[in-house]
C-alpha positions in Angstrom: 116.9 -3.6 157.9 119.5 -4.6 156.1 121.6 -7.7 157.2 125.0 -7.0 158.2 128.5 -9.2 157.8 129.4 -10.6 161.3 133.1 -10.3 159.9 132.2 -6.2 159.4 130.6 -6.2 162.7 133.6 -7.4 165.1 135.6 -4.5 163.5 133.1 -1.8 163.9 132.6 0.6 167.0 130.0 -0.4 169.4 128.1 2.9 169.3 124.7 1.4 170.2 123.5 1.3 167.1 120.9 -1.2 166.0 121.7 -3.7 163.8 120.3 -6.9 162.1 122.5 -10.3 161.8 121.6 -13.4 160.2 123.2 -16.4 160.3 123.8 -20.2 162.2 123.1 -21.1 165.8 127.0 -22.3 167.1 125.9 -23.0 170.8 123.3 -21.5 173.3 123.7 -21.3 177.2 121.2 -20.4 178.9 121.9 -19.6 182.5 118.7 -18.9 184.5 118.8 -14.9 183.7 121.2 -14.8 181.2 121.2 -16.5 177.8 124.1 -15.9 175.7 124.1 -17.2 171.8 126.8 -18.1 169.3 126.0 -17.1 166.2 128.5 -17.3 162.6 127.6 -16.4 159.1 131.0 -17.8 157.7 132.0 -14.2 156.9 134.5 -15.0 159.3 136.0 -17.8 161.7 135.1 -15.9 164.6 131.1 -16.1 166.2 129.4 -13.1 167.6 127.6 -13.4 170.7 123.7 -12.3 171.4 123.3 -11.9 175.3 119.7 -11.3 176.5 119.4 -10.3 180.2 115.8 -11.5 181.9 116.3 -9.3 184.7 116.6 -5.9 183.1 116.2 -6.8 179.4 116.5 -3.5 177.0 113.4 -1.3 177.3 112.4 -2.1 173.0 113.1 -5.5 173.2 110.1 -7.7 172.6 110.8 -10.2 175.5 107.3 -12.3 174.7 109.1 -12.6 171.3 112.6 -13.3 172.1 111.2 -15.9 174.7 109.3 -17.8 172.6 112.1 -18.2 169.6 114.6 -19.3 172.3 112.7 -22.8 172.6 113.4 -23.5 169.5 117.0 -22.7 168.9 119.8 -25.6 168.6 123.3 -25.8 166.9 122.7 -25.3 163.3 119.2 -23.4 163.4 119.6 -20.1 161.6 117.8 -17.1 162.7 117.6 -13.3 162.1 118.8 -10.9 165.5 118.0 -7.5 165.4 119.8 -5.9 168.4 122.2 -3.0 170.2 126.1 -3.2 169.1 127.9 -2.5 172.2 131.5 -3.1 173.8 131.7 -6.6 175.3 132.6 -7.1 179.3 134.1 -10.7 177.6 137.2 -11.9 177.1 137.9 -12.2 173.6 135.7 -10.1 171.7 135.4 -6.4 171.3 132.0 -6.4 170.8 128.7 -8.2 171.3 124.8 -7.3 170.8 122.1 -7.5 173.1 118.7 -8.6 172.2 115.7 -6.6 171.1 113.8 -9.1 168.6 114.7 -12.6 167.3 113.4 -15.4 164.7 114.0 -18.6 163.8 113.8 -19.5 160.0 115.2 -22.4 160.3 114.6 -25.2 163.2 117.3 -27.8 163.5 116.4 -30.7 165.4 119.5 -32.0 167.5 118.4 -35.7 167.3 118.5 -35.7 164.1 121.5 -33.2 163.2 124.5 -34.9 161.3 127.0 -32.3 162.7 127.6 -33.2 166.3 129.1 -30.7 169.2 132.0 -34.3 169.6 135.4 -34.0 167.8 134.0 -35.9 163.9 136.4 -37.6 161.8 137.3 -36.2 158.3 135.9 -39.7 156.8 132.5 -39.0 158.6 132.5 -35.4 157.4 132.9 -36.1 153.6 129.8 -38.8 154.0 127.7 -35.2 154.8 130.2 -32.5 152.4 126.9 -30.9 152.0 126.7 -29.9 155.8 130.6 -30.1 156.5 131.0 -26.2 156.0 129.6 -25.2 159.0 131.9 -26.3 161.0 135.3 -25.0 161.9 137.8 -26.4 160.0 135.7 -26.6 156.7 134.5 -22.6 157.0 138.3 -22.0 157.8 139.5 -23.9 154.4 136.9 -22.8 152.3 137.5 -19.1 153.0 140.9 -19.5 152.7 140.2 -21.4 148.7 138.2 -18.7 148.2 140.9 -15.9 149.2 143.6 -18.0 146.7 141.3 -17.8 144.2 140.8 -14.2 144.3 145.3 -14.1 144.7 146.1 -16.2 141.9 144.1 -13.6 139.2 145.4 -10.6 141.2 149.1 -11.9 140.7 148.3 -12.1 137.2 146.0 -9.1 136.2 148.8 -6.8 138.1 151.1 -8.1 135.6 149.6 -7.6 131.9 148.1 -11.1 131.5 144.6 -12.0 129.9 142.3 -14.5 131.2 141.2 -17.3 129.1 139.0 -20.0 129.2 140.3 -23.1 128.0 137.8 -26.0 126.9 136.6 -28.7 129.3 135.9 -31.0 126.2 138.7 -31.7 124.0 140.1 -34.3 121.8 143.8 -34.3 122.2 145.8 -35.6 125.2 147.8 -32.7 126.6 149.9 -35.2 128.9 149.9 -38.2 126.2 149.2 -40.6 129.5 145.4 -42.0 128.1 143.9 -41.7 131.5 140.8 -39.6 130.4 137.5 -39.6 130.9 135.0 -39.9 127.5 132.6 -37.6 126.5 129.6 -39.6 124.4 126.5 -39.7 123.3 126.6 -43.1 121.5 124.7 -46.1 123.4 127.5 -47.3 125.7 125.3 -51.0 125.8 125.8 -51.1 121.8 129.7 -50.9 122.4 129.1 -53.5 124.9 127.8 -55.5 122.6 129.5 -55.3 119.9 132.7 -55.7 122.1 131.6 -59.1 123.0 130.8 -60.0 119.4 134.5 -58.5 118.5 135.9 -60.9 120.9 133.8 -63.7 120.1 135.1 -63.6 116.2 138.5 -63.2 117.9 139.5 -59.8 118.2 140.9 -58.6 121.6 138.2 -57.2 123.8 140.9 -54.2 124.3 141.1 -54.0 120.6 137.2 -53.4 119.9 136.8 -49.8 120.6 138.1 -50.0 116.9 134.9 -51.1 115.5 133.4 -47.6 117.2 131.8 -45.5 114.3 133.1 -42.1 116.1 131.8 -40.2 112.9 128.1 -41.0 114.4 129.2 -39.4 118.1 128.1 -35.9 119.1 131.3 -34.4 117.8 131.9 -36.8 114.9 135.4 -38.1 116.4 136.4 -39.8 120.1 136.2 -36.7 122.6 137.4 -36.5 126.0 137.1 -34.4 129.6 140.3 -32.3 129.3 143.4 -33.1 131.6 144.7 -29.7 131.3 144.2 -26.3 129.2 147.6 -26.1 128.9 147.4 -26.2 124.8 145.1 -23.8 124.3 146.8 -21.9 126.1 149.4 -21.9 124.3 147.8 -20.8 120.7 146.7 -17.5 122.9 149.8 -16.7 124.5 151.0 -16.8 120.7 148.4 -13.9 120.3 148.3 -12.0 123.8 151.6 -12.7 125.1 151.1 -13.9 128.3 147.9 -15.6 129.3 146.6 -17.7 131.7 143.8 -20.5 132.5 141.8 -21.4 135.5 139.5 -23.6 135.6 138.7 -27.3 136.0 140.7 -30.2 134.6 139.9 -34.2 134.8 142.1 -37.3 135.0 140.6 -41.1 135.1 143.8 -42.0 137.2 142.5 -45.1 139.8 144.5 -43.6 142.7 143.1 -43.4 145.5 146.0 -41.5 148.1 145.4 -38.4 149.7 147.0 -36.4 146.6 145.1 -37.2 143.7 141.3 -36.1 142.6 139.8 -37.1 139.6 138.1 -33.4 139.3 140.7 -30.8 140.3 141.3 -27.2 139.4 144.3 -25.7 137.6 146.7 -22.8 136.8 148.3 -22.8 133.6 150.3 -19.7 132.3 152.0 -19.3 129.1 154.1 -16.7 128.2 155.3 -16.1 124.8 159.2 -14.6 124.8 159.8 -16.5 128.2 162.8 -18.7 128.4 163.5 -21.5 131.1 165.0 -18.8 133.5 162.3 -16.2 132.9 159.5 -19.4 134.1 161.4 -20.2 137.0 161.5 -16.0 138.5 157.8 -16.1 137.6 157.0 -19.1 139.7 159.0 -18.2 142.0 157.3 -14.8 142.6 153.9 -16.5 142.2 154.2 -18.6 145.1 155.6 -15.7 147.6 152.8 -13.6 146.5 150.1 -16.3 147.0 151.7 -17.3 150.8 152.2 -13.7 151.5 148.6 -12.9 150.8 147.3 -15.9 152.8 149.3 -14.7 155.4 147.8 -11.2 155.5 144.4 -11.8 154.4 143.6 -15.2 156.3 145.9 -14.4 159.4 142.4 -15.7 161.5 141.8 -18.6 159.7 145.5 -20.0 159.2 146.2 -19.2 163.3 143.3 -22.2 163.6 144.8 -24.4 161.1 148.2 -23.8 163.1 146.9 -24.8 166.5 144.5 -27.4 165.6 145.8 -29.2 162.0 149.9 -28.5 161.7 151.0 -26.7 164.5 154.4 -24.6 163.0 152.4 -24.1 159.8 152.7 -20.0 159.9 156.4 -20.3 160.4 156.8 -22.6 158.1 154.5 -20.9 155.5 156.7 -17.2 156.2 160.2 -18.9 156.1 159.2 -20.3 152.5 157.4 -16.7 151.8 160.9 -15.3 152.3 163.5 -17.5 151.0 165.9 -17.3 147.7 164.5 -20.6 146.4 167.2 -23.1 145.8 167.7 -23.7 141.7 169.7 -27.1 140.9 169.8 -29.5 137.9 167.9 -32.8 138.1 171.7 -34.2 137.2 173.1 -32.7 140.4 169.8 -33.0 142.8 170.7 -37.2 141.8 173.8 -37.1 143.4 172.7 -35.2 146.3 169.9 -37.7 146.6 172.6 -40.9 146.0 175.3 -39.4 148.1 172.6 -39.3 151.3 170.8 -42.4 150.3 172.1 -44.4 152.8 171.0 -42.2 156.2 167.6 -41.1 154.3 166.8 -45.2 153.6 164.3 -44.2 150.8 161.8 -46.9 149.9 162.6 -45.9 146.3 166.1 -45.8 145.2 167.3 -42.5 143.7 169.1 -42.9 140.4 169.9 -40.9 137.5 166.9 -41.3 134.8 164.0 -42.0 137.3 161.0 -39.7 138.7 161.7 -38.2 141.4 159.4 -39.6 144.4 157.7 -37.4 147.3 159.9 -38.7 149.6 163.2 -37.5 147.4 161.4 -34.0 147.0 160.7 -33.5 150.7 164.5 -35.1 151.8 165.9 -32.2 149.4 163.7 -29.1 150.6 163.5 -30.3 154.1 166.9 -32.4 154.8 169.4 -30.9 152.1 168.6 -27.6 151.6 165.9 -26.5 153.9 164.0 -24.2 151.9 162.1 -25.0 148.6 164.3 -26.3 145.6 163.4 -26.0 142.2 164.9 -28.9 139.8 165.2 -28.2 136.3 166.5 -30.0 133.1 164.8 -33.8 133.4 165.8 -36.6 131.2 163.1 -36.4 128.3 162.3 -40.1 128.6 160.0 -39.1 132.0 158.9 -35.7 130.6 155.6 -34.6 127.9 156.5 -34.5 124.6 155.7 -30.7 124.3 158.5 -29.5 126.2 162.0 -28.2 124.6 164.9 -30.2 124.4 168.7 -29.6 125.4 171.5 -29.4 122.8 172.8 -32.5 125.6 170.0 -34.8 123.6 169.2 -36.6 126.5 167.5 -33.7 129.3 164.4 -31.3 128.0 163.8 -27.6 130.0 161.6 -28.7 132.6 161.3 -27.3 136.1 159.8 -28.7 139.0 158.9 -26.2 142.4 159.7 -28.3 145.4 158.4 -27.0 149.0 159.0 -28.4 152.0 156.2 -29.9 153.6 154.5 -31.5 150.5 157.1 -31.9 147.7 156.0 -30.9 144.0 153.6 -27.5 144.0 154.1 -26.7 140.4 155.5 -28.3 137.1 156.6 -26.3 134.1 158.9 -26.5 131.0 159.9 -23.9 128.3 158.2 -25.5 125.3 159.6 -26.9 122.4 159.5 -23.6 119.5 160.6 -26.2 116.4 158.5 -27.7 114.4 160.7 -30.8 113.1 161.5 -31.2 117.1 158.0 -31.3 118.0 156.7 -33.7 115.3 159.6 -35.7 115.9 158.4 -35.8 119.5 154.8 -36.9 118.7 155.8 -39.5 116.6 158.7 -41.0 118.7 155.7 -41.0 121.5 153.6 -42.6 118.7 150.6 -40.6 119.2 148.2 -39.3 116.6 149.5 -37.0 114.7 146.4 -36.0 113.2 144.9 -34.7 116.4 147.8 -32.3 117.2 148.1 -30.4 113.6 146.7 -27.6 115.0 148.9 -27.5 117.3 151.5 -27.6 115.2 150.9 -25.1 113.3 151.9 -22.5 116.4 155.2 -23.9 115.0 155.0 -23.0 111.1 153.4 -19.5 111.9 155.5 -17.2 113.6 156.7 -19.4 116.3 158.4 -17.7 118.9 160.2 -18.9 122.3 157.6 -19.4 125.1 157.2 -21.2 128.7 154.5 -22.2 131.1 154.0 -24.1 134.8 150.9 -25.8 136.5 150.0 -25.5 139.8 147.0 -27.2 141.1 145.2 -25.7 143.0 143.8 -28.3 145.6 147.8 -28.6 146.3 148.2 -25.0 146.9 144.9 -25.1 149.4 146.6 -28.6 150.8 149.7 -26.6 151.1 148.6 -23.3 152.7 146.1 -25.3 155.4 147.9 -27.7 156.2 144.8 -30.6 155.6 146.4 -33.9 155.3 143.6 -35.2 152.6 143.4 -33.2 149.0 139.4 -34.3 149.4 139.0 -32.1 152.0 140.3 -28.9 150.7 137.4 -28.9 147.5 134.0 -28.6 148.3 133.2 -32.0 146.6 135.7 -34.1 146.0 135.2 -36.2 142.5 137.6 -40.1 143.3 137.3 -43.7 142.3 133.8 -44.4 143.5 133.5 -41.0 144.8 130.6 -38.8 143.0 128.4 -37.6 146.0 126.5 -35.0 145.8 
């Protein structure tokens, strides 16, 4: 018989049909004549319950059967039920099923059982990621990335853009900030090597990479793990219009803080025709549609992550869902920042020209304002080289989402359309050149006005959960020192 989604069953009418389930053991309680058993697919957060009755168990149930696979369930055994649907007497649940045959296919010795019935701590359940998924809060945020996933190319299917799949392997910087990983298939002990020979004849040891005969690699130059799609993007959006990229991106930052993974996933539209003010609507849209479809299509999941991880997480998720987003130069959020420096006593002092910290994004969404605040028009000194610059010389078109709660949720910029602006750009920056002709050339042939954002998407899951660690919102998180699994 085919199996059945418990998530399909809860909703269905108990009409005494038969039905099979498969799935996980969640608890068993065996009370003399009664045995009652948890059991969750991760269709859903919710269990359904198997009762067998020993005193007047159903006439076609094989009670020998049933018996004999009862031994050998424990928390995390799976097994297939095959059973009546009927109307639960319970609290709780509409309906339940009552035994007519069972199996176990899988045994799961308690003893030795990593997943323990005892409150486990988020550092003890990344050591076993591989099992951590069966358990509440992991089934609850994993259904809810999945659900995101499905939001973010709904958003942008319903509104004429194309998919593309940017390249993973790449050799240009997108961000200009080095911190990538290499891709090579040269003999990483021969660099070693002749590193130490470099700096034995006096050459810098940080200096030696120079001696590197790229030509001889697998792609003939220096190749990297991609930091973001965001370029490629570009060259189709100057084909499709608008287009946009999901997929995962890499950065060799040595940061260790709940916000930063050295794997993560990211959104990147362009959109050719799109000034500054056309990119702040869309992102603006974007994020009400993602929270309202969490809101509606992981009601179950998000009422756990409200009661047991952030209790007022709904409410705060629906007042941003519904709120005219607060738009205010970087110039002006300054002065707000300065003017209440004294009573906020940041740690890092707010002054015209610097990055704005967390703590200055959250003390304007959560203190100033209270709603989300998107700042636009940063000095150009603290922004990528790739984004368009005021007639005021000194501020370029970027635009940062702020949300209380967690600060930055997405990062975009109209993009610079010139090509004497752009090279200029490069080569004030001093990067190669060489690597970003292509690139310019979206700028000799037929360059038109276009913009973009980011949003990472382990910051949206952070976000919409309310998990406190960005390790614990992918199934396996990639850190300094980190590569389990």
């Amino acid at each position: 018989m085919k199996p059945v989604l418990i998530k399909d069953l809860l909703t269905s009418n108990p009409d005494g049909r038969t039905v099979t389930v498969y799935g996980w053991i969640r608890s068993v309680r065996d009370s003399k004549n009664l045995v009652f058993v948890q059991v969750n697919d991760g269709s859903c957060f919710a269990n359904i319950q198997l009762t067998f009755d020993r005193t007047s168990p159903d006439s076609k149930a094989d009670v020998k059967n049933i018996e004999e696979n009862l031994k050998k369930l424990s928390t995390g055994a799976s097994v297939k039920a095959e059973g009546i649907i009927i109307p639960s007497p319970a609290s709780g649940q509409a309906v339940e099923i009552t035994l007519q045959n069972l199996e176990c296919l899988g045994s799961c010795p308690s003893e030795e059982y990593p997943l323990q019935k005892n409150r486990m701590s988020m550092e003890y359940l990344r050591d076993n990621a591989h099992l951590r998924a069966r358990t509440n809060t992991f089934g609850a945020v994993f259904r809810v990335r999945s659900q995101m996933a499905f939001a973010v190319h709904s958003f942008f299917q319903e509104r004429g853009f194309q998919y593309i799949n940017a390249p993973e392997i790449t050799c240009s910087d997108c961000e200009g900030a080095g911190e990538m990983f290499q891709v090579t298939t040269l003999s990483l002990e021969k660099i070693a090597e002749l590193g130490v020979k470099a700096g034995a004849g006096g050459m810098k040891i940080e200096d030696a990479h120079k001696i590197v005969d790229y030509s001889k690699d697998f792609f003939g130059k220096k190749a990297s793990l991609t930091v973001s799609g965001q370029l490629e993007a570009e060259t189709m959006a100057t084909a499709l219009s608008r287009v946009y990229t999901f997929g995962p991106t890499f950065r060799a930052e040595n940061s260790n803080t709940p916000r930063h993974l050295s794997e993560f996933w990211m959104i990147e539209p362009e959109m050719a025709f799109f000034d500054l003010n056309d990119d702040m609507d869309i992102q603006e849209e974007f994020v009400k549609y993602l929270l309202n479809w969490a809101l509606t299509k992981c009601r179950e999941d998000l009422e756990f992550f409200d009661k047991r991880i952030q209790p007022g997480l709904i409410k705060s998720l629906e007042a941003v869902a519904k709120a005219d987003f607060v738009r205010i130069s970087y110039t002006d959020a300054i002065a707000e920042l300065e003017k209440h420096a004294g009573e906020a006593k940041f740690e890092f002092k707010p002054y015209w020209g610097c990055d704005i910290a967390t703590e200055h994004e959250r003390y304007l969404t959560e203190k100033i304002f209270k709603k989300p605040v998107m700042v636009y028009n940063y000095p150009k000194e603290i922004k990528s080289f790739y984004m368009k610059q005021n007639e005021d010389g000194k501020t370029v078109k970027a635009v940062d989402v702020l949300v209380p709660g967690i600060g930055e949720l997405i990062g975009g910029s109209e993009r610079e359309e010139s090509y004497e602006k752009l090279l200029k750009a490069i080569k004030d920056r001093n990067m190669d050149e060489s690597i970003y002709d292509w690139y310019l050339d979206l700028r000799k042939f037929g360059t038109v006005p276009h913009s973009g954002f980011g949003l990472g998407f382990e910051r949206l899951i952070r976000y919409v959960t309310g998990m406190e660690n960005i390790r614990d919102v992918i199934p396996y998180p990639r850190a300094p020192k980190l590569a389990d699994f």
